[in-house]
C-alpha positions as CSV (number, residue, x, y, z in Angstrom):
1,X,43.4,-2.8,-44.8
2,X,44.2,0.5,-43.0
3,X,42.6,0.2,-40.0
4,X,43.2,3.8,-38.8
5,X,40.2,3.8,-36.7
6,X,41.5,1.2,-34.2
7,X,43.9,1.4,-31.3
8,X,47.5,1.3,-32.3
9,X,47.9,-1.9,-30.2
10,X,45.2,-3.7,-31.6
11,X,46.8,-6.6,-33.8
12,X,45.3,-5.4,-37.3
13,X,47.2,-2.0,-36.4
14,X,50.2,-3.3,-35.2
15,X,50.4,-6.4,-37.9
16,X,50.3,-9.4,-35.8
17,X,47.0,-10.4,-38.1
18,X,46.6,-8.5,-40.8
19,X,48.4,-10.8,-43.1
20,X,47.0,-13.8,-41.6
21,X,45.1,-16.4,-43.7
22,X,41.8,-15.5,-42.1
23,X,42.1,-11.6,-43.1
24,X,43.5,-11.9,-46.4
25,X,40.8,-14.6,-47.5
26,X,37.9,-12.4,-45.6
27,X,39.2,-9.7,-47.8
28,X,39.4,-11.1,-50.7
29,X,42.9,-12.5,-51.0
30,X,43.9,-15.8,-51.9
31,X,47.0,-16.8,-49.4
32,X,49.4,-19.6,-49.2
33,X,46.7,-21.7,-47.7
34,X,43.2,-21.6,-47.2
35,X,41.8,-20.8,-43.8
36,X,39.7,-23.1,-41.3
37,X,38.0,-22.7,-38.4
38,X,34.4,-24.2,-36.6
39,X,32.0,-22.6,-35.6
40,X,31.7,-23.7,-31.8
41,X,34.6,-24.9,-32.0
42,X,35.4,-23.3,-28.4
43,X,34.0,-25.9,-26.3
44,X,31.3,-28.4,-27.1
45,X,33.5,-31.8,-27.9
46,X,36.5,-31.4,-26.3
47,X,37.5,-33.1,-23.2
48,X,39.5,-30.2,-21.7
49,X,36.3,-27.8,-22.2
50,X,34.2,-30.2,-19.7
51,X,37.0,-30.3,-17.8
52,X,37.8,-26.6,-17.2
53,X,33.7,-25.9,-16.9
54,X,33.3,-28.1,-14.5
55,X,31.1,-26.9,-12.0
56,X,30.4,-23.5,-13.5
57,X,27.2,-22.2,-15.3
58,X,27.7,-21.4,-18.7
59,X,26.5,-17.7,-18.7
60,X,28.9,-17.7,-15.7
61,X,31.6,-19.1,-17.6
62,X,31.1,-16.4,-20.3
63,X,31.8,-13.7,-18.0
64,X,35.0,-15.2,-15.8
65,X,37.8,-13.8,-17.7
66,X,40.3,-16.3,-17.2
67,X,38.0,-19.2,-17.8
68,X,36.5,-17.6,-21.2
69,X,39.7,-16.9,-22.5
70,X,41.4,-20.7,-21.8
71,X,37.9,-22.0,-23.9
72,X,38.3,-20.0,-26.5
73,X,42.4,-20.9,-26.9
74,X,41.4,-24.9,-26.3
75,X,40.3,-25.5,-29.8
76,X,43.6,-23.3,-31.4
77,X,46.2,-25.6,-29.6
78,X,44.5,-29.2,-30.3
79,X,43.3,-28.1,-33.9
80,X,45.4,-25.5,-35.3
81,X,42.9,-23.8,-36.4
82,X,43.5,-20.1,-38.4
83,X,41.3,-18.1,-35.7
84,X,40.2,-18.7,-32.9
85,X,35.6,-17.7,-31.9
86,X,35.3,-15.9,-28.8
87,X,34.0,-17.7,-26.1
88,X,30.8,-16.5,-25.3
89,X,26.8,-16.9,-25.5
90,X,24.6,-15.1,-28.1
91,X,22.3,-14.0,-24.7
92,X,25.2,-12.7,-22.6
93,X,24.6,-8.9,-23.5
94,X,21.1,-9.6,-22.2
95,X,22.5,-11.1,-19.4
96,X,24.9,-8.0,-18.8
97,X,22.3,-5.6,-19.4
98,X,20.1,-7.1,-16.2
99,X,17.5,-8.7,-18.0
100,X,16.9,-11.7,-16.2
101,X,18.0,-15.2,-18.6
102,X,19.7,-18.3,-17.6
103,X,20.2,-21.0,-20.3
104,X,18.8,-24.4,-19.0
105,X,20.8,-27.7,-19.6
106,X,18.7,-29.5,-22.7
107,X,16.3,-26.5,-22.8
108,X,18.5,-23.4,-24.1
109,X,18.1,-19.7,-23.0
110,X,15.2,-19.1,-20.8
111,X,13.7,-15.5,-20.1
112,X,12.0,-14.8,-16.7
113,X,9.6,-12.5,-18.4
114,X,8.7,-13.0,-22.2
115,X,8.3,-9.2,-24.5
116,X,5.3,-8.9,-25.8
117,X,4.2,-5.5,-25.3
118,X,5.2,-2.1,-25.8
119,X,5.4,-1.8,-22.3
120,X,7.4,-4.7,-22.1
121,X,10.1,-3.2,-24.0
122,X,10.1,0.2,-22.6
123,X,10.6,-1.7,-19.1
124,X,14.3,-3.0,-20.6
125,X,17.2,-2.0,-19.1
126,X,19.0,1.6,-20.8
127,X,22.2,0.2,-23.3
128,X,24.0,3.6,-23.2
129,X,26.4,4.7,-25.8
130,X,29.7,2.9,-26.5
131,X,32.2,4.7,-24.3
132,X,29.6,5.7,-22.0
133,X,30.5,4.2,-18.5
134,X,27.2,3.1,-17.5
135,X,25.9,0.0,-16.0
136,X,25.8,-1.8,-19.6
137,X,29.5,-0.6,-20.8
138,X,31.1,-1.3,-17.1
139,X,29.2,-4.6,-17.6
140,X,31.1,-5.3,-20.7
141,X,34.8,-5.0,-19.0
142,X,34.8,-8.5,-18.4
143,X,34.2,-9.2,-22.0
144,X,36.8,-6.9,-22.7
145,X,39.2,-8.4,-20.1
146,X,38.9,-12.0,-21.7
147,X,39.4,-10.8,-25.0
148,X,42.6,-9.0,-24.2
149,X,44.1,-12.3,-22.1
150,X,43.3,-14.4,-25.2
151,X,44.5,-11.9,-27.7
152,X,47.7,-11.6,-25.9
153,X,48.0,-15.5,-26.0
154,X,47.0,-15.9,-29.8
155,X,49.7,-13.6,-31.1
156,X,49.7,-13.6,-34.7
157,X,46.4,-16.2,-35.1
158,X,43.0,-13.4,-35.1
159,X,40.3,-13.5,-32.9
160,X,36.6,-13.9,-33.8
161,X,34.2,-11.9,-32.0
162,X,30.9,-12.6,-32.6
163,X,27.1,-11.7,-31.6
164,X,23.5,-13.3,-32.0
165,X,21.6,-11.2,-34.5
166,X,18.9,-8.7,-33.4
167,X,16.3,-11.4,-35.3
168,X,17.5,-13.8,-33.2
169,X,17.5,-12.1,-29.8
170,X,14.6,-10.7,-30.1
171,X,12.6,-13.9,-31.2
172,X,14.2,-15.3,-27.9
173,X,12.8,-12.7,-26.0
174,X,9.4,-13.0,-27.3
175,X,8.6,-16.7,-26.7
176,X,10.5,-16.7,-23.3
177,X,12.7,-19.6,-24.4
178,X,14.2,-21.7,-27.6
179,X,10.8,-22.4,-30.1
180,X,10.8,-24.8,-33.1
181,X,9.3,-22.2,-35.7
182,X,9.6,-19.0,-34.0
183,X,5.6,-18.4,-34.5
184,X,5.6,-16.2,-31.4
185,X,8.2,-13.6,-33.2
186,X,6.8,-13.7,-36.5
187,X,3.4,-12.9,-35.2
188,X,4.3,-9.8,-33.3
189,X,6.2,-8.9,-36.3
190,X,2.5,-8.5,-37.8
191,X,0.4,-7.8,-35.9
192,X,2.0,-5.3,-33.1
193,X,4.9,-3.6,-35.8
194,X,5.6,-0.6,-33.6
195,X,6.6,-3.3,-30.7
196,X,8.7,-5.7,-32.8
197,X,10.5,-2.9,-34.3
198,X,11.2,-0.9,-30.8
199,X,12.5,-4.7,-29.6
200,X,15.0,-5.5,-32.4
201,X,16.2,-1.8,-31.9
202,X,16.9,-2.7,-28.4
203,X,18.6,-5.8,-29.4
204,X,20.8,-4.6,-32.5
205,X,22.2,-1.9,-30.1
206,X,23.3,-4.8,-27.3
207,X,24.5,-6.2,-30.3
208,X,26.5,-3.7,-31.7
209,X,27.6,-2.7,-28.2
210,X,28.8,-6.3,-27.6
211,X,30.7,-6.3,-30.5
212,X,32.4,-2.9,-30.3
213,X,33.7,-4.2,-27.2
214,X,35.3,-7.0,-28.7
215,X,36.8,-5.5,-31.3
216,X,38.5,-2.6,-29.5
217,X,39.4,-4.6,-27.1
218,X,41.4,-6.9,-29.3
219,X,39.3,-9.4,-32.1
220,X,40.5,-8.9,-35.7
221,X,37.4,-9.7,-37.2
222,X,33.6,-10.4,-36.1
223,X,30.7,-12.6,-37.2
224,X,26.9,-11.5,-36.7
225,X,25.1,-15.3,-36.1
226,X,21.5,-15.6,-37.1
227,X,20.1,-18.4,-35.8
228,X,16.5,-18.6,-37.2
229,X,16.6,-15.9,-39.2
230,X,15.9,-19.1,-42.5
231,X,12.8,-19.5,-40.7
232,X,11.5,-15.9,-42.7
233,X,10.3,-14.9,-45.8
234,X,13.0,-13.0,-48.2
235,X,10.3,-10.1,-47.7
236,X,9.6,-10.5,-44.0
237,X,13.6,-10.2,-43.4
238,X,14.2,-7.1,-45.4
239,X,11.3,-5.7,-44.1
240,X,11.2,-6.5,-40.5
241,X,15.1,-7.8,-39.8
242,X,17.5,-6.7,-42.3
243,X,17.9,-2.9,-40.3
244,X,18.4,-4.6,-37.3
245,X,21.4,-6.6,-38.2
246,X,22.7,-3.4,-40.3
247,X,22.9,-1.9,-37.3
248,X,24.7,-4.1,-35.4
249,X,27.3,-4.6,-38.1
250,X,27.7,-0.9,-38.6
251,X,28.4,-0.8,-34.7
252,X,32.2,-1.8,-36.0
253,X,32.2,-0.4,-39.1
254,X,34.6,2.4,-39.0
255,X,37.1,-0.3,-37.0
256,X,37.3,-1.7,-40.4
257,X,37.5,-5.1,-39.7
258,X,35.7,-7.9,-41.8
259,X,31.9,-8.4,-41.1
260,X,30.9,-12.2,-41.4
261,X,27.2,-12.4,-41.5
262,X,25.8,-16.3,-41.1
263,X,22.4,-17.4,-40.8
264,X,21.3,-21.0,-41.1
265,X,18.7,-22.9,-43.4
266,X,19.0,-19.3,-44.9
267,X,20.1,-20.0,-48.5
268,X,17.4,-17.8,-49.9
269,X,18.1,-14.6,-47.9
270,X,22.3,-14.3,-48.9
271,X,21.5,-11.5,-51.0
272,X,19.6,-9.7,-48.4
273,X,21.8,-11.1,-45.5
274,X,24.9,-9.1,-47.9
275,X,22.9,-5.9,-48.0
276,X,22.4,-5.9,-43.9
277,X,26.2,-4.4,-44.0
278,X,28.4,-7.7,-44.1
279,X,31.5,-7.8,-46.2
280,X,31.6,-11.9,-46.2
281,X,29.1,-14.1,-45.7
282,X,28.8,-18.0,-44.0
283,X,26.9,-20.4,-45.9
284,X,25.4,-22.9,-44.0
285,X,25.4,-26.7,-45.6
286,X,22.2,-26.2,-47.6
287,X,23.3,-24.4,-50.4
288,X,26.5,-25.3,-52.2
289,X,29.0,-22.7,-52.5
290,X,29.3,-22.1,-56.1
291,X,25.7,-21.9,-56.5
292,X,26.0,-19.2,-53.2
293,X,28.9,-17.5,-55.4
294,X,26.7,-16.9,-58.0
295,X,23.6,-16.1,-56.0
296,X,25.4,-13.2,-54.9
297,X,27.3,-12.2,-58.0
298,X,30.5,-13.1,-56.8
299,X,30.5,-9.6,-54.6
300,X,31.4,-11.5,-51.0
301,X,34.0,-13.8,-49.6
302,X,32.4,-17.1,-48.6
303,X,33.0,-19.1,-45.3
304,X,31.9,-23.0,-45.0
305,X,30.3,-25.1,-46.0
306,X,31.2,-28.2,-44.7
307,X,28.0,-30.4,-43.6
308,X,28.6,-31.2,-40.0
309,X,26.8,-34.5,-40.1
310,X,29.7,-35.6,-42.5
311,X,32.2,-35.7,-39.1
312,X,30.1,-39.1,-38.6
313,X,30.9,-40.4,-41.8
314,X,33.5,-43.0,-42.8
315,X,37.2,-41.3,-43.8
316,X,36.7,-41.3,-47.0
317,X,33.3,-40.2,-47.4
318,X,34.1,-37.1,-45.3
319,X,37.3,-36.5,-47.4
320,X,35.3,-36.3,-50.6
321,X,32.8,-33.5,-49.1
322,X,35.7,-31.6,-47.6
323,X,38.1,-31.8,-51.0
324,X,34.8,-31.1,-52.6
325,X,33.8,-27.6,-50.5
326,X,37.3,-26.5,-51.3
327,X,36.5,-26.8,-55.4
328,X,33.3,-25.2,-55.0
329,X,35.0,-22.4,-52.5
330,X,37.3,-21.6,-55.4
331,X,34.0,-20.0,-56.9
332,X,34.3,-17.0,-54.6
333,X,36.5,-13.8,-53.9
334,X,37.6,-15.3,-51.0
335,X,37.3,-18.8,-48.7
336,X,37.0,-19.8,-45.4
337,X,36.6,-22.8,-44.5
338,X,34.3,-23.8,-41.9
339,X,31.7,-26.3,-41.1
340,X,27.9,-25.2,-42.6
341,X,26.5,-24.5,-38.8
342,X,28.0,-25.6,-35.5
343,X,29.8,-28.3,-33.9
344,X,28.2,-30.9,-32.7
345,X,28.4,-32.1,-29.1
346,X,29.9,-35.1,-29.8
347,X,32.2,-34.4,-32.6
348,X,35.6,-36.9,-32.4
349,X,38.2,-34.1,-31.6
350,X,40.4,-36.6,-34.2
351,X,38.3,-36.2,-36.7
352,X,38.2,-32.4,-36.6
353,X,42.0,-32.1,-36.9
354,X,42.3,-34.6,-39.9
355,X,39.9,-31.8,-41.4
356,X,42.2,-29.0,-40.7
357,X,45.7,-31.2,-41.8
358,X,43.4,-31.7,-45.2
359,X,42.4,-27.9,-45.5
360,X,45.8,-27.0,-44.9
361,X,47.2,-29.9,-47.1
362,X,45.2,-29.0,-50.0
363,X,43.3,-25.7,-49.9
């Protein structure tokens, strides 16, 4: 990689991670062993996570420096994991941008005032331009600040930044709060076009911003999450949502780091999910990764897939579908390994490292 683009002290420039496991797997490499990490793996299960939140919102959390930072290192130091995920929530460029969202213990992110009209949107708060000390980028130096603490800390293991996609977001914004099929979005997508296009504009720019931020200000590589983006047609993706997310992950695009897109229960959209502007794509558990390999002609570096109901499963059982993901990860350019959505809440923290020893043992 020559990231010429980036500043000379960013750890891709200056080496500390460019020929780490992570990067030479996300690029296509095959090094000495194959990388791991979890999605969510900053907070959720672990003890010390409860511990240091304590008495803190979670948006709140997102945007204390000091506190973001020592959740996102948590899961590096117990796990040994190959990279650590940036701490963060997929609504905290909302958040930072003024629009008024809380996330509600058991309910998820909840929006004061749902977007449903064209007026709606207009009435969002201005983004800016990256560089362009406004309210939205002066916003952003706390984001910045925790990356930079935990990049220091990390050294030679690569940060992930990531973002919610602008599907996502914007399907968030539309029903006010978390929905179980996303009916609210998909209508607007059809019957008011001009409005659901002018919203995920809005929301792939705070995405792209978001992730700019991170990656000048220290990540090595960044992943674009889609959370209900499998709830879509093929066509009503590449129609409606695949610019979007192209725009968000051409936000870092001259900073030449690599692109993970992931989406979940999305195993028919991978080709279309490639052609949004990733170089590597997560797979969640649905769809084997050989079959995912071949989907999409052996053109991306895969990361998963590793069913996260399996961490329940007896030891040998779970060994067997790990040992197994690794075989089928041999299909593709490139492997990460990571679990086939998030974390769960109640994951054993002992469990998770026997993983890691095992990825490291035998990948």
């Amino acid at each position: 990689m020559t990231p010429s683009a980036l500043p000379s002290s960013h750890p891709l420039a200056d080496g500390r991670t460019a020929t780490s496991p992570l990067i030479a797997a996300l690029t296509g490499g095959r090094p000495d062993h194959r990388p791991v990490w979890f999605m969510r793996q900053a907070g959720r299960s672990l003890p010390e996570y409860q511990e240091a939140r304590a008495g803190t919102a979670m948006l709140d959390a997102c945007l204390t420096p000091g506190l973001a930072s020592e959740i996102t290192l948590q899961p590096v130091r117990r796990y040994g994991v190959d990279a650590a995920i940036f701490f963060s929530d997929i609504v905290v460029p909302m958040r930072i941008a003024g629009v008024e969202v809380d996330i509600k213990p058991g309910v998820g992110p909840v929006f004061a005032r749902p977007i449903r009209t064209m007026a709606d949107v207009e009435a969002l708060p201005s983004l800016g331009v990256a560089g362009d000390r406004g309210t939205f980028d002066t916003g952003l130096d706390a984001v910045r600040a925790a990356v930079e603490i935990t990049v220091d800390e990390l050294d030679r293991t690569p940060l992930i930044g990531f973002a919610g996609a602008p599907f996502t977001l914007a399907a968030y914004m539309v029903d006010g709060r978390p929905s179980r099929d996303h009916l609210g979005a998909r209508e607007l997508m059809h019957t008011a076009p001009d409005v659901w296009q002018a919203l995920v504009r809005w929301t792939a720019k705070a995405a792209g911003l978001f992730l700019r931020a991170q990656v000048l200000a220290g990540a090595s590589a960044i992943q674009l999450f889609d959370s209900w983006a499998g709830s879509l047609s093929a066509r009503d993706y590449a129609e409606q949502c695949q610019g979007g997310s192209h725009t968000a992950l051409m936000a870092v695009a001259d900073l030449d780091v690599p692109r993970i897109h992931f989406a979940a229960n999305a195993g028919h959209l991978l080709i279309e999910l490639g052609a949004a502007g990733a170089t590597a794509l997560g797979v969640d558990y649905r769809t084997p990764l050989d079959i995912a390999a071949e989907m999409t002609d052996g053109r991306f570096p895969l990361q998963g897939n590793i069913d996260p109901a399996m961490l329940a499963a007896p030891r040998e059982t779970l060994e067997r579908h790990v040992l197994d993901v690794l075989r089928r990860g041999e299909a593709a350019p490139g492997h990460v390994v990571n679990l086939g959505h998030g974390m769960p809440p109640h994951a054993n923290p002992d469990v998770v490292k026997r993983i890691v020893d095992l990825v490291h043992e035998r990948g």
